[in-house]
Phi, psi and omega in degrees: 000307161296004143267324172317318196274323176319298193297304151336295187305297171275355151267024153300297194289325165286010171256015186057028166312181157216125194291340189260003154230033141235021156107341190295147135217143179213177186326311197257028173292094072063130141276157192298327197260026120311302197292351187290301177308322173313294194278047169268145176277131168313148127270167196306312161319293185303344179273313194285335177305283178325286198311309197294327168323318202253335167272345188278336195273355182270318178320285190308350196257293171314319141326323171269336165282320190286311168316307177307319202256349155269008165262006178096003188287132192273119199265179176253187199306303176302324178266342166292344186256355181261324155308267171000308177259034156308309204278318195289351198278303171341286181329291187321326208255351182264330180292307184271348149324332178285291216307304200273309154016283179273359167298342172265000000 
């Protein structure tokens, strides 16, 4: 039933209805100072941040797959190809690393 009213909700909003203007509330109702905050602007420094946040943390993972897979554990098809893009992750991760570098 709560994917049904989800499936509701959201062809509500795309026939441009709004569940909070009709009265509805429901889990995934949005308030107005949410959706403001969803759409706050980045500055550019704070985006190279979030990424390299986020590529070091795929780097800590493939790490943590290889240490598995050098104890005998058999990764599957996504974390081998999640190995695999180590050298590219790296480039990616020295490349926004420039990026913010010059941006302070």
């Amino acid at each position: 039933k709560k994917r049904e009213a989800k499936k509701a909700a959201a062809a509500a909003a795309a026939a441009g209805g709004d569940a909070e203007s009709k009265g509805e509330k429901g889990p995934d109702a949005q308030t107005d100072s949410s959706k403001q905050s969803a759409e706050k602007e980045v500055s550019p420094q704070e985006a190279a941040e979030k990424k390299l946040k986020a590529l070091n943390k795929k780097l800590r993972q493939i790490a943590t797959l290889k240490e598995g897979q050098a104890g005998g554990k058999v990764l599957n098809e996504e974390q081998v190809q999640k190995v695999a893009s180590e050298s590219a992750l790296k480039e990616e991760i020295e490349t926004v690393s420039k990026l913010l570098a010059d941006l302070k």
